[in-house]
N, C-alpha and C positions, 0 to 999 in steps of 0.2 A: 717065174723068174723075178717080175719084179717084185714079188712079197718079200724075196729071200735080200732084195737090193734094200726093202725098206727097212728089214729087219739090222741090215748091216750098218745103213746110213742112218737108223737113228740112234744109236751110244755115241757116234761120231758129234751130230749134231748137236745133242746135248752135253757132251765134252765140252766140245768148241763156245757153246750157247753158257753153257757156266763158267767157262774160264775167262769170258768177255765179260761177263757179270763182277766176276770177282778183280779183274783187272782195271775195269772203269767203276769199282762200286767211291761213296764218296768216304772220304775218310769219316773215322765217329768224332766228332762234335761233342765238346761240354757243352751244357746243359744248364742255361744258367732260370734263376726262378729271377719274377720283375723287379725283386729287392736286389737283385746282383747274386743272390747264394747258388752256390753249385751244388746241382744236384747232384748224388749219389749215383754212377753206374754203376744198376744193376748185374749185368753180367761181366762185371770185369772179371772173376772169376775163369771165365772163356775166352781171355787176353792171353799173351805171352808173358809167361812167368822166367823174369830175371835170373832173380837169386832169392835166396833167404840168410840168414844173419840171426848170428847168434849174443846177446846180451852186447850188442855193438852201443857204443858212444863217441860223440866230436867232443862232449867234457873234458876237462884235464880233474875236475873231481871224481873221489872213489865212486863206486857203481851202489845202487843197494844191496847189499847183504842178504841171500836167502831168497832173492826177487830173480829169475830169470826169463829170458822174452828174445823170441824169434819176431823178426820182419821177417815179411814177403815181400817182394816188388814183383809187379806188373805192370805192363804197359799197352796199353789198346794196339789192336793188332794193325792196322795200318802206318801208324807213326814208326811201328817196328822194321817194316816192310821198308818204309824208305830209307830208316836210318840203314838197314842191311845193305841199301843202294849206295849212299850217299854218305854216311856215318854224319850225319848231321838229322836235328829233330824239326819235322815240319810245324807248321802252326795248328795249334788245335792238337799235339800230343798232350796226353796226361799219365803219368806219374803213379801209380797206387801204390803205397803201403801200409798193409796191414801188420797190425802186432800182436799177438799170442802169446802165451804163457807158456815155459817151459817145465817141462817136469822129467822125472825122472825114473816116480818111484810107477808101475803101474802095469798089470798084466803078467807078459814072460820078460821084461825088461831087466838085464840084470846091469848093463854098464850104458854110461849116453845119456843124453836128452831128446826130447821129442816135443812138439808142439801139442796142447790138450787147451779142450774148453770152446768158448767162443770167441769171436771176435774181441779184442780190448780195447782196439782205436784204429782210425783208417783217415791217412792225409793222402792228399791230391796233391801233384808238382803240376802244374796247366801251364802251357804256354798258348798266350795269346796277345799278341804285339797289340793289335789294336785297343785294348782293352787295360792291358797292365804295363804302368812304367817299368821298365827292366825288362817288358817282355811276357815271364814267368811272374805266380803269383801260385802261395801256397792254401790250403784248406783243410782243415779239421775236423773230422766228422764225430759224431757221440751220436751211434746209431745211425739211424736210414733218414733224417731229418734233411734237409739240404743244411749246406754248411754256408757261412760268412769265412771270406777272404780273411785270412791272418794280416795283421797289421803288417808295415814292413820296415817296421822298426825290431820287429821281433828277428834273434841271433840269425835265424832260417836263411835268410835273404841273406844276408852280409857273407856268411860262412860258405853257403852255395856259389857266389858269385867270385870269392878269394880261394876257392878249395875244388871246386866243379869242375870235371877232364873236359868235360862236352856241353857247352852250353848251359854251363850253370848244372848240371847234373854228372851224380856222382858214378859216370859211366867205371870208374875207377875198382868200382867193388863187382862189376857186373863181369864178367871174364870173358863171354862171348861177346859183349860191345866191346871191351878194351880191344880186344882181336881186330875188330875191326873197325875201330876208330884211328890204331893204328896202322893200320894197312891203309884209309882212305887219307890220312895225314890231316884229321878234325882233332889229333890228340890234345889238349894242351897242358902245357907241363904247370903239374900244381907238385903240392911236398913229396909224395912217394905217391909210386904206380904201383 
């Protein structure tokens, strides 16, 4: 009898024993190198993926011509968990977007676009108050190298801060944050939702 009790009580235990795990785990932490530059997360890939976007621009100039480019966004998976809470973003969230090349012609494809190739660039939104006036501070990656902090005289900052539904972030484009930014009442009203 009791092998048949241990065999029942332990998937229990270990439920229990991982979901304490995952409930008090800490949130993921940028990564910064002793120059200040942020490192590259490795697997953000295995974050929560937002949205993707297609040859989007804040420019009021033409696009280039012939050139077309999906983002990605993702977002480390604990900052996600609380904005789900809270529809507000903790400290230590970060931001990923990647950009890709679009194409069209390739395989059985006969109508559409698709993402092809490698990587072409990857920026960081980070928030960390102690560290960044405003809070937030952006990063540019060319490759797996740690990055330097975008200046913040660059448009980034200014546009994010006049345009941003949530915190300086374009929860705007993301459909299941808008959801629930506006359910938790963090929405805030920039030019179009």
């Amino acid at each position: 009898m009791s092998v048949k009790v241990s065999w029942i009580a332990a998937p229990v235990l270990l439920c229990c024993t991982m979901t304490g795990a995952i409930a008090g785990a800490a949130p993921a932490a940028p990564v910064y190198t002793a120059e200040g530059k942020l490192q590259l997360p490795s697997d953000y890939r295995e974050w929560i993926f937002l949205s993707s976007g297609l040859d989007m621009s804040y420019s009021k100039l033409p696009s280039m011509t012939g050139h077309s480019m999906f983002d990605n966004v993702f977002v480390d998976t604990e900052s996600y968990r609380v904005f789900v809470g809270t529809g507000r973003w903790p400290e230590g969230t970060m931001l990923l977007m990647e950009t890709r090349a679009a194409t069209e012609k390739g395989s059985i494809n006969q109508h559409g676009r698709y993402q092809a190739g490698g990587v072409m660039g990857i920026e960081v939104h980070v928030k960390d108050s102690k560290r960044f006036d405003g809070g937030w501070a952006f990063f540019g990656f060319d490759g797996k190298e740690p990055a330097s902090m975008r200046p913040t005289t660059e448009d980034c900052y200014s546009c994010h801060r006049e345009h941003g539904a949530v915190d300086t972030t374009f929860v705007q484009f993301y459909p299941t944050l808008l959801e629930i930014a506006t359910a938790k009442g963090t929405l805030k009203v920039t030019d179009k939702h």
